[in-house]
N, C-alpha and C positions, 0 to 999 in steps of 0.2 A: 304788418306783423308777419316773422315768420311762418310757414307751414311745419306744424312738427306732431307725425300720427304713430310714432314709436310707441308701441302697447297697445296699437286700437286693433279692434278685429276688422276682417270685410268680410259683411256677409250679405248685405245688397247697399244700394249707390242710396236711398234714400237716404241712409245715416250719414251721408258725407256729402257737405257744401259742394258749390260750385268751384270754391277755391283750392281746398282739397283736392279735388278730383282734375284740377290745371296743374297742379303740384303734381302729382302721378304721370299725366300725361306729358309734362314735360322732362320728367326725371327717364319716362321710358324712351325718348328720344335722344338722352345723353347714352344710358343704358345701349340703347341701336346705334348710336354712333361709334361707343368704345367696342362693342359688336365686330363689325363690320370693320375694322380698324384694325381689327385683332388685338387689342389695347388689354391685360389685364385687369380686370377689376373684382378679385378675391378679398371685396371688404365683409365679408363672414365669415372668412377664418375660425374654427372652433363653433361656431353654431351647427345644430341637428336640428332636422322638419321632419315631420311625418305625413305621408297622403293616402286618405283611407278613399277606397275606392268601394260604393257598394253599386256605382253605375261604372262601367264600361269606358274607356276615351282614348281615343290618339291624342288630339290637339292637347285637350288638357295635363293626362299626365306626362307628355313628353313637355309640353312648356315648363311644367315643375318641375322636372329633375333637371332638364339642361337649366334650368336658370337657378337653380338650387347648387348646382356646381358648379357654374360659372361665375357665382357669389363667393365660394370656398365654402358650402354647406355640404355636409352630411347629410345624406336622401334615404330614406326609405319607404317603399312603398307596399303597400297592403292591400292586395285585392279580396274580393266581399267573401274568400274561402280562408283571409289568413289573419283572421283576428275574431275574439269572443263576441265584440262589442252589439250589443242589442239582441245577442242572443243567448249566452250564457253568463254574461256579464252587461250592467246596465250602462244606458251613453253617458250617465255624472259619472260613475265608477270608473269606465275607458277613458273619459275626460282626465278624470285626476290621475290617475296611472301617468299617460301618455305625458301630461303638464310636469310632472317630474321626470322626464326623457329627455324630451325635445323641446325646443326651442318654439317650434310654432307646427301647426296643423294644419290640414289641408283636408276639406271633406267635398267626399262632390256623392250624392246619392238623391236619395227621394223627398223626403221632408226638411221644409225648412229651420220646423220646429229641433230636426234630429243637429244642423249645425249650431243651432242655437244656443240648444243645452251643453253640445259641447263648449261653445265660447263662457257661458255661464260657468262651469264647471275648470275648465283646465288649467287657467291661471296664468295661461301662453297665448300669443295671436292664435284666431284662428279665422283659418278663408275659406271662402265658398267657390267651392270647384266647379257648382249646378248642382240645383235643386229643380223639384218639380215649380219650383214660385219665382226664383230670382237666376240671375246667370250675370253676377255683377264683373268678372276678369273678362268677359267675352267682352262686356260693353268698354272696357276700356280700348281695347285692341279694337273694336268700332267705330271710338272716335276718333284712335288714334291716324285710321286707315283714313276716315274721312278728310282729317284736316290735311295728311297726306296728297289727299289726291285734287283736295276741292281748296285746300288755300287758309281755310277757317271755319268754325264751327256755326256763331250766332250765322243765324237768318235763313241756314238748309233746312230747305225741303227737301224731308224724309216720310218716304211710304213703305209701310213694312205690308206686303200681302199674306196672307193668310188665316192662321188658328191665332186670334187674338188674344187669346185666352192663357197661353202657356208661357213660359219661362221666358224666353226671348220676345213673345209680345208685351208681357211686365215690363221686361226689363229697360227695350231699348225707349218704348214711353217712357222711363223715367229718367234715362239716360238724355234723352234729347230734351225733355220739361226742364232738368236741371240743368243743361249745359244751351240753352234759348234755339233752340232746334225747331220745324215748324212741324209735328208730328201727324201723319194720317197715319190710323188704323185703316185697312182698306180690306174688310172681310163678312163674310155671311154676317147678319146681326145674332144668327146660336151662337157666335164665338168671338163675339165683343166681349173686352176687359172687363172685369169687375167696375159695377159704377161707383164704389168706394175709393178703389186706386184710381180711378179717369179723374173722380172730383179732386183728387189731392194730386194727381201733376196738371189738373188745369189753376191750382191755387199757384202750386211751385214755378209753374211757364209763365203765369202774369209778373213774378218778379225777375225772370232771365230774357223777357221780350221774346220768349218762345208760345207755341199753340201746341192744343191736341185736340185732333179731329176725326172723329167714326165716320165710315161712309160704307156703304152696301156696293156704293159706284166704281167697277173700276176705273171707265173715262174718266170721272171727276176725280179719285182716289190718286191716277198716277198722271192726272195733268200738269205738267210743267215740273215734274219731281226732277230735284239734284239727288237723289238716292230711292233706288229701289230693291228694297229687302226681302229675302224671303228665308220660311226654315222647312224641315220636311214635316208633313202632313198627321203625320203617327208617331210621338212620341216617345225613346225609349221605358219600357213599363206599362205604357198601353196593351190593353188586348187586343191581339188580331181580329179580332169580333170589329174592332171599331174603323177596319179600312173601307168597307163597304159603303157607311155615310161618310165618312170622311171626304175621301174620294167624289163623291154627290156634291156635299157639301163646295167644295176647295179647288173641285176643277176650273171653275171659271175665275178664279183667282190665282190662276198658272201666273208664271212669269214670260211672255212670250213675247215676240219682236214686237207686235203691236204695244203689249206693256209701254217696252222699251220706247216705242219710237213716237210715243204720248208726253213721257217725258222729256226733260229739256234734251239737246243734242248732245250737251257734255256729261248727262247723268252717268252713273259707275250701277254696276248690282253687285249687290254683297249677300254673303249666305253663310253662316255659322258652320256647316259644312257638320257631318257627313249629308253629300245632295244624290237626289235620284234622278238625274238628269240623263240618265241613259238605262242599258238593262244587263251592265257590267257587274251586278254588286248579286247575292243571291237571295234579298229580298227586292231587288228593282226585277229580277228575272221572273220570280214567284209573281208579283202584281201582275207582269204585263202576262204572265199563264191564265191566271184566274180573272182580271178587270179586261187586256187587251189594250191597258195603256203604257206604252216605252218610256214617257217622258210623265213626272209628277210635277211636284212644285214650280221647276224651271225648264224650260227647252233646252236643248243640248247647244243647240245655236247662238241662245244669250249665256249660258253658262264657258262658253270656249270663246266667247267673242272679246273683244277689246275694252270694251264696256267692263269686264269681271275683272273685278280684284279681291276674287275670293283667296286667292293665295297668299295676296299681300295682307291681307287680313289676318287669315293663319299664323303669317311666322311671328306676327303683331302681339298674337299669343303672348306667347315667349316673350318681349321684350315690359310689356307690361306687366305681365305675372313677376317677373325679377323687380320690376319695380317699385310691388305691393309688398314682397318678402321684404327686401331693401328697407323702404320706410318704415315699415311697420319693424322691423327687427333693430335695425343701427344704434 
């Protein structure tokens, strides 16, 4: 039977099959093809999106407007000083307003609960840009990278090091449980996943002949990995109060050549990016004044080496985000 997700929302991967989610993935490879080809593909002609912004992003809002315009959509976008919404006006009220706008929505900010109500409310798709819980457009542009690089999905071994616990720890557990991925958390046990979400992608991985596995080890955690992951250590919305354990906590779960050279010989590293791999940015400057360390989550060495394909990850963005507007709007 066909795939047809025209009206659903995406606001994390667990509400969408495995087949679903092959559907995406291969639509964003046609998507990169006519891309890269220069090929027109203006099939949203007369559709308007809206992207409300109460977190910050490169990747993200630039993947949605170019691909909002290279569909033939109408963009606009609202950062967290150019709309009422949650603050003199409530998110069902911005929901229903906007639902009679636009065509579809785009939230990327703090609570999950806050995309939710809008999907609830507005009566149009609406996607999750990133929340503090889920980061489900990234994980597509993750798998899409992977199968890119490594040939296919079932049977990698994937190690994601770090804060377990946050958006991109969620997410890409569920992303590889549903798509039969062999998943290690590889992090201090403070910042192991919720054991509610671990029980429910170890139920999801026994039916895609995927795993997931906690370990404190990093020898065991990145031995023989075909993917080594990682994200930065502090959260946007955290307080600065929290880099000092952080930092404690996440240092021995750097991503560094030994990492790397534990894993297989063809492994890639992938990183959601924005990374503190040097002391170019003016919080990597600020850390290495006040802790005395230049490199955090990744070394500068495995971050520029050949092994990275953080970039081809990036524009991955983009091709996938078009693809979720695409199906969900046509």
């Amino acid at each position: 039977m066909p795939v047809n997700i025209k009206g659903r929302h995406f606001l994390k991967l667990l509400d969408y099959t495995p087949q679903e989610i092959r559907y995406l993935l291969d639509l964003s490879k046609n998507f990169k093809d006519l891309k890269r080809a220069g090929v027109p593909h203006r099939y949203l002609e007369g559709k308007n999106i809206v992207l409300l912004f109460e977190k910050t992003s490169t990747r993200t809002r630039c993947s949605f407007e170019v691909a909002g315009r290279d569909l033939g959509c109408g963009v606009t976008y609202l950062d967290p000083g150019s709309s009422q919404m949650g603050k003199k006006e409530s998110i069902a009220d911005t929901a229903r307003v906007l639902g009679r706008m636009y065509d579809g929505i785009e939230y990327r900010g703090f609570s999950q609960n806050t995309v939710q109500a809008l999907a609830d409310y507005a009566g149009v798709p609406v996607w999750n840009g990133l929340t503090d819980e889920f980061h489900p457009t990234q994980m597509l542009a993750d798998l899409l990278t992977i199968e890119e690089k490594l040939g296919h999905l079932k049977g990698v071994r994937f190690t994601y090091m770090g804060d377990a616990r946050n958006n991109m720890g969620n997410s890409l557990m569920v992303a590889c449980a549903k798509m039969g991925l062999h998943f290690t958390a590889c992090a201090p046990k403070e910042l192991f996943p919720a054991e509610d979400l671990v029980a429910k992608c170890r139920e999801i991985a026994k039916e895609s002949g995927g795993s997931v596995t906690l370990t404190e080890d990093v020898k065991q955690g990145t031995a023989g990995a075909d993917v080594i992951y990682t994200d930065i250590w502090v959260s946007m919305g955290e307080p600065d109060s929290v880099w000092s354990e952080r930092i404690r906590l996440l240092q021995p779960y750097q991503v560094n050549a030994a990492a790397m050279a534990n894993a297989k010989p063809t492994a890639i590293f992938m990183h959601c990016l924005p990374s503190f791999h040097d002391t170019n940015t003016t919080i990597g400057a600020e850390i290495a004044q006040k802790f005395g360390i230049t490199e955090m989550e990744v070394t500068d060495e495995v971050f520029e080496s050949r092994q990275s394909v953080v970039f081809d990850e990036a524009e991955n963005r983009m091709h996938t985000i078009k693809a979720v507007i695409y199906a969900t709007l046509h």
